[in-house]
VEXKE-249702 format. One record per atom (N, C-alpha, C, O): residue in three letters; x, y, z. Coordinates in steps of 0.1 Angstrom, whole numbers, padded with zeros to 4 digits, always signed. Atoms other than C-alpha are relative to their C-alpha. Layout:
<rs>
ALAXYZ/...
</rs>
This chain:
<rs>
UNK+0008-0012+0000/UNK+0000+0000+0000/UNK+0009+0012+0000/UNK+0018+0013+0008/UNK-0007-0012-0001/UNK+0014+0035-0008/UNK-0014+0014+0001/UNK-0014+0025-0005/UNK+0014-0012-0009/UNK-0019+0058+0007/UNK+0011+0008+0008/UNK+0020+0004+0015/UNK-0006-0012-0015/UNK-0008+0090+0027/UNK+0001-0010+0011/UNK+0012-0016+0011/UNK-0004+0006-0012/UNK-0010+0072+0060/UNK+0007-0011+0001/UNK+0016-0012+0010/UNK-0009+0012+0000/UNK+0006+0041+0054/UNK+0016+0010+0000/UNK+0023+0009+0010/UNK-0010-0004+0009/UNK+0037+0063+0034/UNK+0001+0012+0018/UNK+0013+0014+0021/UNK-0002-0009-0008/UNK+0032+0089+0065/UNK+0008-0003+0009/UNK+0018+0002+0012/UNK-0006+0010-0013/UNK+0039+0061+0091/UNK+0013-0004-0002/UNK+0022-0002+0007/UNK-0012+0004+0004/UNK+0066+0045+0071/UNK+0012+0009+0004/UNK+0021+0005+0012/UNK-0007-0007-0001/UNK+0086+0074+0071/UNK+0002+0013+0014/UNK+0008+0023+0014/UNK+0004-0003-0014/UNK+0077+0084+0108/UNK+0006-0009+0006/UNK+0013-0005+0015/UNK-0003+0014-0011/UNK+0086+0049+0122/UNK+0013-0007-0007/UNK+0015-0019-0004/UNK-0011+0008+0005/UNK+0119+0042+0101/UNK+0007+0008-0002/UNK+0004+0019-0008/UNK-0014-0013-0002/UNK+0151+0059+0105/UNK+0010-0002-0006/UNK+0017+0008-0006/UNK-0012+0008+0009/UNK+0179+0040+0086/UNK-0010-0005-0014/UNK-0020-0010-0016/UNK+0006+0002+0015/UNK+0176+0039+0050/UNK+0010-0006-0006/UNK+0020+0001-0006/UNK-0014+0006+0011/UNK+0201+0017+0027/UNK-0001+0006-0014/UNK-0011+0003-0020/UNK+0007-0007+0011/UNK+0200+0036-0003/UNK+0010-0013-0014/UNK+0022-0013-0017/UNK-0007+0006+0010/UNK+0209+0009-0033/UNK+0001+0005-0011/UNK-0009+0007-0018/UNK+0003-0004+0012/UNK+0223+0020-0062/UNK+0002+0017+0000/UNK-0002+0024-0009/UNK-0003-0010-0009/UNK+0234+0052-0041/UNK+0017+0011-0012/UNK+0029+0007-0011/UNK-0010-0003+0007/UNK+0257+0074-0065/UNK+0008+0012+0007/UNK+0004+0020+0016/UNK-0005-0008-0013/UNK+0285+0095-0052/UNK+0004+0017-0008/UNK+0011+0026-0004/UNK-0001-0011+0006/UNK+0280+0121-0079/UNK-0011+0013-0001/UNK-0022+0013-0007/UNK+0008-0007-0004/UNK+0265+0151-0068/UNK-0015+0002-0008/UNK-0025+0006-0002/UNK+0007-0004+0012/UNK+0244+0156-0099/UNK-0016-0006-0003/UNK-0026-0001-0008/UNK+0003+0011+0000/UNK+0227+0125-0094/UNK-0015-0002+0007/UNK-0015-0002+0020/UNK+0015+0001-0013/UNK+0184+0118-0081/UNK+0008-0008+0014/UNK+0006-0005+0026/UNK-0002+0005-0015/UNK+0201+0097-0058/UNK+0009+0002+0007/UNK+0011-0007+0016/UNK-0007-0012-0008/UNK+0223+0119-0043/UNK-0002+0004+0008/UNK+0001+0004+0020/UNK+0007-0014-0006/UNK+0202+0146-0041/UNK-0009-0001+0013/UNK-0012+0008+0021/UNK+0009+0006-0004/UNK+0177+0123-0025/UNK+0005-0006+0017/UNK-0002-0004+0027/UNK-0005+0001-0011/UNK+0198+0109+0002/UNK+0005+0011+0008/UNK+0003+0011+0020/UNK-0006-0015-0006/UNK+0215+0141+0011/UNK-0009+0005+0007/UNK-0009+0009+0018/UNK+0017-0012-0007/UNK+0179+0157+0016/UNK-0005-0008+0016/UNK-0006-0002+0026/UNK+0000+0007-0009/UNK+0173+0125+0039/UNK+0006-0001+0010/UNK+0000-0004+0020/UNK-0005+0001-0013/UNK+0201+0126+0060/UNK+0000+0012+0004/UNK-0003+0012+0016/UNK+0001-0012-0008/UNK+0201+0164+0066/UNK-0016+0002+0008/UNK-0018+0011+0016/UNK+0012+0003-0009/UNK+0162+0154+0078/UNK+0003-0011+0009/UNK-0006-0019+0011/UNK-0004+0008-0009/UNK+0181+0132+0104/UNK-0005-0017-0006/UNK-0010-0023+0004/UNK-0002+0013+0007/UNK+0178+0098+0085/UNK+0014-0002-0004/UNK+0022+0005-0010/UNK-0011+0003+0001/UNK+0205+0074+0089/UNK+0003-0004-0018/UNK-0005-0013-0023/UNK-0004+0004+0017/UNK+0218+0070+0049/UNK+0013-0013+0003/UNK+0024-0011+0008/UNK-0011+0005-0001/UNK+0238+0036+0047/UNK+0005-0003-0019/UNK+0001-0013-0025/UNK-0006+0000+0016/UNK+0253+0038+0010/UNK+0000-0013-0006/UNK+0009-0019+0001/UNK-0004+0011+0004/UNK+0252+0005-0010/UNK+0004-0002-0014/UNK-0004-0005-0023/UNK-0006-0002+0019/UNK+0273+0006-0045/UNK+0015-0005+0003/UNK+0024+0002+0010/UNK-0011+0004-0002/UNK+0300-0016-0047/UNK+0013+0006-0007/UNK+0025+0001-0007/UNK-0010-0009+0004/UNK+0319+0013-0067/UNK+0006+0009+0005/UNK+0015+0015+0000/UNK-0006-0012-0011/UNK+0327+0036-0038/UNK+0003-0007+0012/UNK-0002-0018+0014/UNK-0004+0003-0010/UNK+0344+0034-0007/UNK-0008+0004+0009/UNK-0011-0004+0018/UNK+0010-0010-0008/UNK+0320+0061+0009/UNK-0006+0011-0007/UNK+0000+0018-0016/UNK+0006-0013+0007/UNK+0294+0087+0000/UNK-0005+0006+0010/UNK-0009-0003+0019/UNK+0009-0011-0009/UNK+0278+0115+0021/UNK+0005+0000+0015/UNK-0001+0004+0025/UNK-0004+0003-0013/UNK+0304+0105+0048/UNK-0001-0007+0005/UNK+0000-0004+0017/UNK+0003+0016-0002/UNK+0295+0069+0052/UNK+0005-0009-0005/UNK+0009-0009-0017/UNK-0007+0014+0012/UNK+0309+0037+0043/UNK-0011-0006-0007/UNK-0022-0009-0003/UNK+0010+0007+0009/UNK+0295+0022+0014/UNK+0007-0019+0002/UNK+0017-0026+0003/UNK-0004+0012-0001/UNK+0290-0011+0015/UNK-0003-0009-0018/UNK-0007+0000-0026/UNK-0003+0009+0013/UNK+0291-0036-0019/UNK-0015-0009+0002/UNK-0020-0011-0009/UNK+0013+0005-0002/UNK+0258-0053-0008/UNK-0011-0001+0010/UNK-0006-0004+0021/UNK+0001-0001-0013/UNK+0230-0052+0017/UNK+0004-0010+0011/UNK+0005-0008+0023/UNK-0006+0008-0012/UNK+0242-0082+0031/UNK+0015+0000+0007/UNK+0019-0007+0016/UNK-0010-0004-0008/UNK+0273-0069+0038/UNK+0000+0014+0014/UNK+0009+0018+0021/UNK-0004-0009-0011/UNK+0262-0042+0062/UNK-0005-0006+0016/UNK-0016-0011+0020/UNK+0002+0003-0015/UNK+0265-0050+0099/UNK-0011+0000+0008/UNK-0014-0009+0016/UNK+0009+0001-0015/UNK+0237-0033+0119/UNK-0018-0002-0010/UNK-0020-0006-0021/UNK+0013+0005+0008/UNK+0200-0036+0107/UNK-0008+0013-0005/UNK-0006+0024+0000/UNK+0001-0009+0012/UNK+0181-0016+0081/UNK-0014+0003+0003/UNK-0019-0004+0012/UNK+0017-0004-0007/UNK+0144+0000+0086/UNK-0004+0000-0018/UNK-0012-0009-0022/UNK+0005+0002+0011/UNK+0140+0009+0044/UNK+0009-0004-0011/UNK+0019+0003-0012/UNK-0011-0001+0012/UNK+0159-0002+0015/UNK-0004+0007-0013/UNK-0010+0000-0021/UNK+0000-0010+0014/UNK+0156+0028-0013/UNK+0007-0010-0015/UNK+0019-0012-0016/UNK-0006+0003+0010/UNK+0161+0011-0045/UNK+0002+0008-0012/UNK-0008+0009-0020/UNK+0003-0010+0008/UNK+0172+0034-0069/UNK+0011-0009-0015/UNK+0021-0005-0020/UNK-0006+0012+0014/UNK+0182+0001-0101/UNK-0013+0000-0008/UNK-0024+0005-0006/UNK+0012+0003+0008/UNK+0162-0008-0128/UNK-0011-0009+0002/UNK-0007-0018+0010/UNK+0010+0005-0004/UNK+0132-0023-0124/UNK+0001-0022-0001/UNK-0006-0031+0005/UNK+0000+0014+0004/UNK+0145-0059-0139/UNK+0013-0004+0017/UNK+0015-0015+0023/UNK-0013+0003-0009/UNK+0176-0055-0111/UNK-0012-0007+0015/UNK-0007-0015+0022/UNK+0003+0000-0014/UNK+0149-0058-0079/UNK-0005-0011+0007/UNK-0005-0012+0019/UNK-0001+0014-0009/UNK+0141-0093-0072/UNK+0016-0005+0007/UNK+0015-0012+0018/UNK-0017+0003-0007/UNK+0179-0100-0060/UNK-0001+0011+0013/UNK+0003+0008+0024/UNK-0002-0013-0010/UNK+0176-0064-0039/UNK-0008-0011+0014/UNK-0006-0014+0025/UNK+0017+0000-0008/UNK+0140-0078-0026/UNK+0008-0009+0009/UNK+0012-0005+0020/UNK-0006+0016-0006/UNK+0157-0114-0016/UNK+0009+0008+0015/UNK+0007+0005+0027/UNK-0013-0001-0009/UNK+0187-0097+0003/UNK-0008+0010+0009/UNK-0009+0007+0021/UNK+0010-0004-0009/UNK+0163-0072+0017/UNK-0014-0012+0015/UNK-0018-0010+0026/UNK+0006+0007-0013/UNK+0143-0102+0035/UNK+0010-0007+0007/UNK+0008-0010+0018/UNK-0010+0013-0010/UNK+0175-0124+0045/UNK+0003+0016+0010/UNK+0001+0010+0021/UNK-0007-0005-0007/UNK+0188-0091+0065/UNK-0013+0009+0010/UNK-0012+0016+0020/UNK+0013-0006-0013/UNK+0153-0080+0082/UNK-0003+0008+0002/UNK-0006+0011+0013/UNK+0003-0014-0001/UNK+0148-0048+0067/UNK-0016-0004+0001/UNK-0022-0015+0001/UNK+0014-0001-0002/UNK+0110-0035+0072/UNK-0007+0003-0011/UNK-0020+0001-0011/UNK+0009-0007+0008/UNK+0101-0018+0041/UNK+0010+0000-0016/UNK+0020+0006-0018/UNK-0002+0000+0018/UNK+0108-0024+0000/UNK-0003+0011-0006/UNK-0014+0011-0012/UNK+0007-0014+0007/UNK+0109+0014-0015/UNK+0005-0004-0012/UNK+0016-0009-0013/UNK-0006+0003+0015/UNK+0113+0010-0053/UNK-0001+0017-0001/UNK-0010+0023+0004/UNK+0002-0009+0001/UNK+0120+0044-0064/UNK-0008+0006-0016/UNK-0013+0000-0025/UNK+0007-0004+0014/UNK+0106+0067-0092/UNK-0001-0008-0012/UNK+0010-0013-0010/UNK+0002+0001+0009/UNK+0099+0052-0123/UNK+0008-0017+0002/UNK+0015-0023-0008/UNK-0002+0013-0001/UNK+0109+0016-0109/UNK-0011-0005+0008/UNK-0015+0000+0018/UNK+0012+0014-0006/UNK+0081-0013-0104/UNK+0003-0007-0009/UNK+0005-0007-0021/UNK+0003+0011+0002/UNK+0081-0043-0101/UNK-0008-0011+0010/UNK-0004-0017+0019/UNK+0012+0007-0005/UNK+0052-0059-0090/UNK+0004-0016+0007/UNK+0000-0020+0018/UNK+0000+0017-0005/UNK+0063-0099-0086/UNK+0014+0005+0013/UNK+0014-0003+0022/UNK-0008-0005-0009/UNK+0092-0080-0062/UNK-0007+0001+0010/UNK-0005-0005+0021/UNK+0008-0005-0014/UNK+0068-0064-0042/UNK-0012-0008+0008/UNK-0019-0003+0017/UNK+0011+0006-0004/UNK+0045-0093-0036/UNK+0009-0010+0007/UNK+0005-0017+0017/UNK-0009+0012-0006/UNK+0076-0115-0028/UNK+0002+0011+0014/UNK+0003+0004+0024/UNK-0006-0005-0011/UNK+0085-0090-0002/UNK-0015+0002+0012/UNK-0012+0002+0024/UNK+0006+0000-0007/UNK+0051-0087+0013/UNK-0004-0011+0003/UNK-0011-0012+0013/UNK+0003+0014-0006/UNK+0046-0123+0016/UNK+0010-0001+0013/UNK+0010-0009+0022/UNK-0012+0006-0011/UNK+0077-0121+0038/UNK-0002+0010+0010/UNK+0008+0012+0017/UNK+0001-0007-0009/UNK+0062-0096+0058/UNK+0002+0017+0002/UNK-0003+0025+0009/UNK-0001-0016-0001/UNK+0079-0063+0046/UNK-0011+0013-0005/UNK-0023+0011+0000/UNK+0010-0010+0002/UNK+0059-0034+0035/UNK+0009+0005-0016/UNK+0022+0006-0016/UNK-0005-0003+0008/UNK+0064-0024+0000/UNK-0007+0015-0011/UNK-0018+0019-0012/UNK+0002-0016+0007/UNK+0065+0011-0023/UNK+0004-0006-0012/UNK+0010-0016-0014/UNK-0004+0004+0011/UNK+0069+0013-0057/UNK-0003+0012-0006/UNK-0013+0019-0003/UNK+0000-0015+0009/UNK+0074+0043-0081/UNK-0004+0013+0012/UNK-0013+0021+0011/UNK+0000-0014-0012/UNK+0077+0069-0050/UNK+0015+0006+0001/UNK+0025+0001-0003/UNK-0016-0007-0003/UNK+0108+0091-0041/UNK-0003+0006+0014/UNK-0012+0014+0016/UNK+0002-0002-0013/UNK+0114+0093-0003/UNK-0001+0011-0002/UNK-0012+0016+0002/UNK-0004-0013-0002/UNK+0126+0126-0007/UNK-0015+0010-0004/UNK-0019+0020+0001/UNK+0018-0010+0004/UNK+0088+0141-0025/UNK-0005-0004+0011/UNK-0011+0004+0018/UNK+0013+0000-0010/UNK+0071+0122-0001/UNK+0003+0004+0013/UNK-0006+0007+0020/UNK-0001-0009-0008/UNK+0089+0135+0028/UNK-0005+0013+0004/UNK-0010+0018+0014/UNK+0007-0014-0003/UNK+0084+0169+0018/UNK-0017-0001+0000/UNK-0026+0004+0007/UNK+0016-0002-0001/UNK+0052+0162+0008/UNK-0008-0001+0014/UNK-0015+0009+0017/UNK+0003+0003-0007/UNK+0041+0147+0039/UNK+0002+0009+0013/UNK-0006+0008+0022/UNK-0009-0004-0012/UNK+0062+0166+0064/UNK+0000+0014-0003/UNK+0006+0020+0006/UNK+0001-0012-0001/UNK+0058+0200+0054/UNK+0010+0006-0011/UNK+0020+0000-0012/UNK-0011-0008+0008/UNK+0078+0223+0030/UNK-0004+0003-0017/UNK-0003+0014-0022/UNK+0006-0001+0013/UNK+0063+0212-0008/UNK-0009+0015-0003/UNK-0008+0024-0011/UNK+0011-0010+0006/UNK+0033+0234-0007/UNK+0005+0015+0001/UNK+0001+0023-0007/UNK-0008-0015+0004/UNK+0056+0268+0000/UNK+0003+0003-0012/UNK+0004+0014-0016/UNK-0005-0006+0011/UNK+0066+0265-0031/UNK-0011-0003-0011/UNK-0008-0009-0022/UNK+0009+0007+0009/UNK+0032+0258-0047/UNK-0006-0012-0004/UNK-0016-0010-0012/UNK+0000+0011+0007/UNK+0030+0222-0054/UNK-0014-0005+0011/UNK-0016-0003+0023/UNK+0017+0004-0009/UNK-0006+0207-0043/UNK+0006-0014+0002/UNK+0007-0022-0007/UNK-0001+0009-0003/UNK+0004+0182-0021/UNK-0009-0012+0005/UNK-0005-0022+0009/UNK+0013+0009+0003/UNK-0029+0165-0021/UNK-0001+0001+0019/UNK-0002-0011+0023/UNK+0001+0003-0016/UNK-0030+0166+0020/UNK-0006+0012+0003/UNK+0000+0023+0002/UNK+0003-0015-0006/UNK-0052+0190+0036/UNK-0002-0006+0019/UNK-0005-0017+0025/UNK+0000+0001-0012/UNK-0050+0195+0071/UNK+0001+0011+0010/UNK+0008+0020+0006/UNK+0004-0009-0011/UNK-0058+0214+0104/UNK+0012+0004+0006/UNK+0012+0016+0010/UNK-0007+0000-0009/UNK-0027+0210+0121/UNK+0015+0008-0005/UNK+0020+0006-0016/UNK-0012-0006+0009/UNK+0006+0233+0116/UNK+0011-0009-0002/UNK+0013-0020+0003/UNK-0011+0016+0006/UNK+0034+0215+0101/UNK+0010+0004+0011/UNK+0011+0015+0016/UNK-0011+0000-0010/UNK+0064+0207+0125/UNK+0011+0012-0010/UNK+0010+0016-0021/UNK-0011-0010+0007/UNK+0092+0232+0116/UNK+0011-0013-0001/UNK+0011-0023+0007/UNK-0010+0012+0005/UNK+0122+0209+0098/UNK+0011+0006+0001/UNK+0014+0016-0005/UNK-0016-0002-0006/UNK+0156+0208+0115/UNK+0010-0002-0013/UNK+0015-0013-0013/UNK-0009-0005+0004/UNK+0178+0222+0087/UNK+0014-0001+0006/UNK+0023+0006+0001/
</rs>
């Protein structure tokens, strides 16, 4: 399910993000995306077996190479790469399958909710953060959420 509240919660109740497929060139969606994530206090663990480190983290070469445990794995591969992600995502006991923009794969995300995780598909943490958490609509963008309540101010 990717509904406002589900997507609200997700990103409310999970703090460590593996970002796969994590590039260490500034230019780059998944960069820019992680960057935005960790300066909103999300742990970013880098996984691209072409860097040593990005955003001041060690990169690791696979998720099953990283040590402590994982809350979302951002997959920012092609949509054919994500059954292998999905797999190594359930052996290490992350919580949540994000496929990012313009990646779905459906038989992925059904393997991963049989196994319990919670799965996204064609989302970008970084929109639905803002979206959800405050900041989009200053600059116009109808973030489809209306609501009573003021938005938290975001620790910059």
């Amino acid at each position: 399910m990717d509904d406002i509240n589900t997507l609200h919660r997700i990103l409310s109740q999970n703090r460590v993000i593996a970002v796969v497929g994590l590039s260490a060139d500034w230019f780059r969606p998944s960069y820019f995306a992680a960057k935005y994530m960790q300066e909103h206090g999300y742990t970013i663990v880098p996984v691209n077996p072409r860097y040593a480190e990005i955003l001041g983290q060690k990169c690791y070469k696979s998720l099953r190479d990283i040590p402590g445990g994982i809350d979302i794995v951002d997959c920012f591969r092609k949509s054919a790469d994500i059954p292998p992600i999905c797999d190594d995502a359930i052996a290490i006991g992350a919580k949540v399958l994000w496929q990012q923009l313009g990646v779905k794969n459906e038989a992925a995300a059904a393997t991963a909710r049989a196994a319990g995780l919670e799965a996204v598909m064609d989302r970008c943490v970084k929109i639905e953060h803002g979206r959800l958490f405050g900041g989009l609509n200053w600059v116009g963008v109808n973030t489809r959420v209306i609501s009573a309540k003021r938005p938290r101010w975001l620790a910059y």
